[in-house]
Backbone as a chain_set.jsonl record, in Angstrom:
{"seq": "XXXXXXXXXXXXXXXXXXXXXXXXXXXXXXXXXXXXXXXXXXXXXXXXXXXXXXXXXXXXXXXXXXXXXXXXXXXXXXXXXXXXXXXXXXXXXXXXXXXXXX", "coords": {"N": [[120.01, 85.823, 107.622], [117.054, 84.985, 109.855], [114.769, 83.327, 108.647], [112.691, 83.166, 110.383], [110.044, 85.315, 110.927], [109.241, 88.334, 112.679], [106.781, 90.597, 113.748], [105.411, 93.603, 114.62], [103.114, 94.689, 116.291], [99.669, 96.65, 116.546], [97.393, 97.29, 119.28], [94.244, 98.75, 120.221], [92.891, 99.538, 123.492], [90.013, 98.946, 125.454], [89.638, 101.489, 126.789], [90.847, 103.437, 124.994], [93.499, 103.316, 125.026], [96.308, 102.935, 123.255], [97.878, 99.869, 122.523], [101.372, 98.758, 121.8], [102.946, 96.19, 120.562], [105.575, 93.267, 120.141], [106.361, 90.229, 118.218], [107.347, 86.842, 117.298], [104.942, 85.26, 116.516], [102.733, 86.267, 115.515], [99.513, 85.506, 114.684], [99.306, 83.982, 116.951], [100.422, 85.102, 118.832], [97.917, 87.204, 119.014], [95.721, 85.785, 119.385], [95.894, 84.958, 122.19], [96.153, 87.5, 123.366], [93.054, 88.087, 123.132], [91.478, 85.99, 124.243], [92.436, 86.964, 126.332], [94.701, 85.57, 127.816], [96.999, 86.727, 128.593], [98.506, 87.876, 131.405], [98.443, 91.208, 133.31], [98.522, 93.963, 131.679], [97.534, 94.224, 129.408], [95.389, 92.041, 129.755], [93.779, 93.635, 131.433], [93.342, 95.656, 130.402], [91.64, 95.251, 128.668], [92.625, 94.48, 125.896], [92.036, 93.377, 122.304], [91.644, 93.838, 119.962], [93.135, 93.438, 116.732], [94.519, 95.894, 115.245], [96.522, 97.182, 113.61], [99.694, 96.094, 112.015], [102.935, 95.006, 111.041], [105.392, 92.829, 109.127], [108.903, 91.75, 110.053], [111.829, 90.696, 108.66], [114.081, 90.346, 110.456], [114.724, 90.038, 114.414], [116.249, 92.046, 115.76], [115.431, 94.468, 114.088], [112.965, 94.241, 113.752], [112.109, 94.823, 117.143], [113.043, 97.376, 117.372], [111.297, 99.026, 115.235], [109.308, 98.983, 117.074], [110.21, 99.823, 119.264], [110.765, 102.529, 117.95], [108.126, 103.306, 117.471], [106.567, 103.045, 119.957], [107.862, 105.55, 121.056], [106.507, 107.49, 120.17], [104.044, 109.897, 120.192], [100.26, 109.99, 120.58], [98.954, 110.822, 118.208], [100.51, 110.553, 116.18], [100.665, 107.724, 116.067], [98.242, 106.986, 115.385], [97.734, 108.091, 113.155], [99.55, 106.395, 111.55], [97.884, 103.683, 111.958], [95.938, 104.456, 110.755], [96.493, 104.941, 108.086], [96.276, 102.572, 106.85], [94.69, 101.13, 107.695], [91.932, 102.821, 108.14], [88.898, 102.508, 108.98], [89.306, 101.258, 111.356], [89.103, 98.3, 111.519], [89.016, 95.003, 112.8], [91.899, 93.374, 112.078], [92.692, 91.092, 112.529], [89.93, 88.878, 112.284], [88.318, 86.705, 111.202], [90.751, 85.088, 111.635], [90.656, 82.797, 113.157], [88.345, 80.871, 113.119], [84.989, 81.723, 114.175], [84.733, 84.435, 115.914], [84.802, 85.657, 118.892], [84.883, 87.615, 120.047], [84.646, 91.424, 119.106]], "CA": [[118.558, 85.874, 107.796], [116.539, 83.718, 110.721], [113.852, 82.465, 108.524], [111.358, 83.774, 111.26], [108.687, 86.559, 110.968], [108.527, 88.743, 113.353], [105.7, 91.309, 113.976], [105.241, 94.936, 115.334], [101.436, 95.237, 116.254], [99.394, 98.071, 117.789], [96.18, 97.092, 119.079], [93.714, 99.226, 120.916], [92.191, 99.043, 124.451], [88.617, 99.558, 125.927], [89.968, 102.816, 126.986], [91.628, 103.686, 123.305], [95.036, 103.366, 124.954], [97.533, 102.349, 122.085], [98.94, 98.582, 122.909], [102.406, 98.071, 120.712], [103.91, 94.999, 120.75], [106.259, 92.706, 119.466], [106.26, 88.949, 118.136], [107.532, 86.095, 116.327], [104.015, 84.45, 115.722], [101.363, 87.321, 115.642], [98.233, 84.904, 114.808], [99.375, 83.144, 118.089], [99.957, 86.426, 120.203], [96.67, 88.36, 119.194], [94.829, 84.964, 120.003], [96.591, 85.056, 123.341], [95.724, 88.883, 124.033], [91.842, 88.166, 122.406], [91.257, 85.063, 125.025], [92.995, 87.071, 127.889], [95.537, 84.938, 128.27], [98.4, 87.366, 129.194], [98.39, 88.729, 132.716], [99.151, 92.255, 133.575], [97.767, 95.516, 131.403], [96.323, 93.879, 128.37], [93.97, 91.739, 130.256], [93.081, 94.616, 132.947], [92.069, 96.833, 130.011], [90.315, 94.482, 127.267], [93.012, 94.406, 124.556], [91.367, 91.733, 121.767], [91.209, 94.144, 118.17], [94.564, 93.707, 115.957], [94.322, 97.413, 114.002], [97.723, 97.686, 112.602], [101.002, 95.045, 111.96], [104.192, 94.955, 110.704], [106.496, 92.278, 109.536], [110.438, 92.16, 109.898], [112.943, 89.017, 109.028], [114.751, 90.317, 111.237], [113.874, 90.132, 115.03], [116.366, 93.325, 116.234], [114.644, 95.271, 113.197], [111.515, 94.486, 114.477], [112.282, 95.746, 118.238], [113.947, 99.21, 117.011], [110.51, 99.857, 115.034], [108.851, 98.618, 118.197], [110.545, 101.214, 120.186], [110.369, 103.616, 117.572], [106.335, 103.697, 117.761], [105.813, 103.313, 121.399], [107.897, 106.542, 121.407], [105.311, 108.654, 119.316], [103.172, 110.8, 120.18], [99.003, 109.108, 120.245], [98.34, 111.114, 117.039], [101.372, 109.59, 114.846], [100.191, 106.251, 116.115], [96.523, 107.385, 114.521], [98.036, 108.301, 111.32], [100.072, 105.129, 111.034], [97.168, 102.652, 111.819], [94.696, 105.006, 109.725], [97.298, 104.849, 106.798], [96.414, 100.968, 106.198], [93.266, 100.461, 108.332], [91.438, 103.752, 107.755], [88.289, 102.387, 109.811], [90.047, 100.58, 112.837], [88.859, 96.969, 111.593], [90.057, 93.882, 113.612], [92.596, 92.759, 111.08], [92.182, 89.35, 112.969], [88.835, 88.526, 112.189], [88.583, 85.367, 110.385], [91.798, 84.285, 111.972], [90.396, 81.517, 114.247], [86.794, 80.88, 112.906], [83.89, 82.257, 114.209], [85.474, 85.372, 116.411], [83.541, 86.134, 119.927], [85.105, 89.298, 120.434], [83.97, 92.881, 118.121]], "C": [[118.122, 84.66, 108.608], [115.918, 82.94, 110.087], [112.68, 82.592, 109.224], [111.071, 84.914, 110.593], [108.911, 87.068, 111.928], [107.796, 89.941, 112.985], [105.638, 92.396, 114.718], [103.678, 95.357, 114.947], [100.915, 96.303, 116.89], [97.526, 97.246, 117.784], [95.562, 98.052, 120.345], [92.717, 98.886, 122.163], [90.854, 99.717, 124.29], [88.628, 101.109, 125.989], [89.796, 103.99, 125.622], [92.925, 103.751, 123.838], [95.858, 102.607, 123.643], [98.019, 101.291, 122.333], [100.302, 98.51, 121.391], [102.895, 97.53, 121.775], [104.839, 94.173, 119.531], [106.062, 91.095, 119.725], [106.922, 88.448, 117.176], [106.339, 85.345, 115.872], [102.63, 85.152, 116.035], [99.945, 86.467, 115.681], [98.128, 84.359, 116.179], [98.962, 84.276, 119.525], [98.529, 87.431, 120.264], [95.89, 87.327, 119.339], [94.649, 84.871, 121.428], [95.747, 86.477, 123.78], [93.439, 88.396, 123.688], [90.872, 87.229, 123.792], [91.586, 85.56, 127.047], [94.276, 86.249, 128.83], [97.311, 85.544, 128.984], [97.62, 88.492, 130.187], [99.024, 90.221, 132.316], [98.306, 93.498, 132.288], [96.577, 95.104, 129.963], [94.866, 93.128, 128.36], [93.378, 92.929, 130.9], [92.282, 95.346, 131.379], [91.417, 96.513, 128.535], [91.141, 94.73, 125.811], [92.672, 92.742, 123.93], [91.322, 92.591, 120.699], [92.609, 94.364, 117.782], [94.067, 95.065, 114.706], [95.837, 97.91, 113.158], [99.258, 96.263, 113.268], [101.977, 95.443, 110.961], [105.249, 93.924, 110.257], [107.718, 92.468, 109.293], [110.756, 90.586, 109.441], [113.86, 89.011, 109.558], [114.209, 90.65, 113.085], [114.639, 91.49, 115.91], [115.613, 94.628, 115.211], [113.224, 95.672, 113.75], [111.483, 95.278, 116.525], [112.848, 96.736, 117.677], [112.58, 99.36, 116.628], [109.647, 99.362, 116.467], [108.778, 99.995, 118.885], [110.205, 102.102, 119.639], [108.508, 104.164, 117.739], [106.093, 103.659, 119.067], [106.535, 104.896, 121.508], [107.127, 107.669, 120.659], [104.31, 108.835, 120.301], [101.85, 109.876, 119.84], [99.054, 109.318, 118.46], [99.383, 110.453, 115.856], [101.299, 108.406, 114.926], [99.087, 106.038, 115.465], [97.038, 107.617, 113.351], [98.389, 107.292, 110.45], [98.84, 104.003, 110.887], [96.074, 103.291, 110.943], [95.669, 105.29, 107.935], [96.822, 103.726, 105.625], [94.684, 100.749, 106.809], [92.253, 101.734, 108.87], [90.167, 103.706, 108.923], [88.146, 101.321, 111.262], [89.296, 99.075, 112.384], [89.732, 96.231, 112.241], [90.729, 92.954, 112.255], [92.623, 91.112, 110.764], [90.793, 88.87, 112.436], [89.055, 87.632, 110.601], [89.388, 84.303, 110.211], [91.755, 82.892, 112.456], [88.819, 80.797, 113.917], [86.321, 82.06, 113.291], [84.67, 83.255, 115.745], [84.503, 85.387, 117.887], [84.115, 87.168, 120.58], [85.17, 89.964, 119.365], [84.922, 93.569, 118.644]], "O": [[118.54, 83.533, 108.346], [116.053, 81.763, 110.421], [111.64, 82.155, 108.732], [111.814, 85.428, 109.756], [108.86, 86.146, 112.742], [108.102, 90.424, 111.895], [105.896, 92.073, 115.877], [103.173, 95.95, 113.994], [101.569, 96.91, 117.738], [96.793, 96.859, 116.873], [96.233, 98.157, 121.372], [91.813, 98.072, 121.977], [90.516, 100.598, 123.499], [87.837, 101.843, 125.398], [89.02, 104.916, 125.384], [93.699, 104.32, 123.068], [95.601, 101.424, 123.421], [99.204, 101.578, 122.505], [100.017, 98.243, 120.224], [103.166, 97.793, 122.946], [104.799, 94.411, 118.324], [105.755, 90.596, 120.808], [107.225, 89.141, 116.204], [106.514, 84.71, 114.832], [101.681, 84.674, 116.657], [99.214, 86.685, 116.647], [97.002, 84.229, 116.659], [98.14, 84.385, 120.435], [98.165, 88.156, 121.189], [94.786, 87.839, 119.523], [93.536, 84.732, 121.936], [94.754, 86.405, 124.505], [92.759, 88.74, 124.655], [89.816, 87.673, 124.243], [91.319, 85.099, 128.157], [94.612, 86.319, 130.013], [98.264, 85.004, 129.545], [96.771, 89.37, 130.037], [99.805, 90.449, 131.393], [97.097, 93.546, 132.516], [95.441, 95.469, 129.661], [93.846, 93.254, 127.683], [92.164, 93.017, 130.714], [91.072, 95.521, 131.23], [90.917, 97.22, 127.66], [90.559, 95.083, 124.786], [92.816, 91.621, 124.418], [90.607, 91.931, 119.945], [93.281, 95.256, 118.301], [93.443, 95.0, 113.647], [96.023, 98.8, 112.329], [99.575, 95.812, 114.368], [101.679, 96.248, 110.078], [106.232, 93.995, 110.994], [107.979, 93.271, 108.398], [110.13, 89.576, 109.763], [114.659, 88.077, 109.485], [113.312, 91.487, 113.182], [113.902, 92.071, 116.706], [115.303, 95.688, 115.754], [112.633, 96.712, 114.038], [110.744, 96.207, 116.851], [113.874, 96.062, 117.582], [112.034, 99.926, 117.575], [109.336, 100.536, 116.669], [107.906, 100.85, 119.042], [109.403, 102.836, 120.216], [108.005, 105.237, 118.072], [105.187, 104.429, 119.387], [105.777, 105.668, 122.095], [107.485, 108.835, 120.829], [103.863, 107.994, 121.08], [102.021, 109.022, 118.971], [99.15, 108.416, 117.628], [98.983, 109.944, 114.809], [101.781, 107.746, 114.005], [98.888, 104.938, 114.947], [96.439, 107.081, 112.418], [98.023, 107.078, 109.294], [98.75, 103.421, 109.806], [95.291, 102.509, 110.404], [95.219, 105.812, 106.915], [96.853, 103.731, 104.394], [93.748, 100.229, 106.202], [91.8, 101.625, 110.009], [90.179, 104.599, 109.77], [87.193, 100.858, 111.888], [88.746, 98.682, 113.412], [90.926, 96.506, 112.363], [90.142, 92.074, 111.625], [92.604, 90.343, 109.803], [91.19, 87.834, 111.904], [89.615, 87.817, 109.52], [89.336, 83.295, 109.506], [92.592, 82.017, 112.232], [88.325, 80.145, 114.837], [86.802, 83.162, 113.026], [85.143, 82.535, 116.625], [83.334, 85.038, 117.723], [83.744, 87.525, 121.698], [85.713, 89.379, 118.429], [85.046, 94.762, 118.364]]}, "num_chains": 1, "name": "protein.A"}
């Protein structure tokens, strides 16, 4: 066992596209996506609400379910994050203080 965390998140765009990702320090990476700080699809399309997580203690565990959910289907991605987070709340909120993204 590493002793690390990692994380299998899904967070939703402006659009409603599905973002999954993977991490070893989730409070760090959904601050990162929230601020805009990562170039390339998550800035372009306004990912900033954490709606569903995961952790592993292992970090190939955590990539396999990774993969396994980006290969689903939208609606088994909707079932999974409405399993735990029923009305899409930002799981984050309260992470950093006072939040300036809804």
């Amino acid at each position: 066992m590493s002793g690390r965390t990692y994380s299998v998140y899904i967070m939703p765009s402006r659009t409603c596209t599905l973002y999954v990702g993977v991490t070893n320090d989730l409070e760090q990476r959904v601050f990162e996506h929230k601020e805009n700080l990562i170039p390339g699809f998550t800035r372009k399309y306004g990912i900033t609400r954490s709606v569903y997580f995961e952790s592993y203690g292992e970090v190939l565990d955590a990539i396999a379910r990774e993969k396994q959910i980006k290969g689903w289907r939208r609606a088994r991605k909707v079932d999974l994050i409405e399993s735990v987070n029923p009305r899409w709340r930002d799981l984050s909120e309260g992470w950093y203080g006072q939040s300036s993204c809804r």
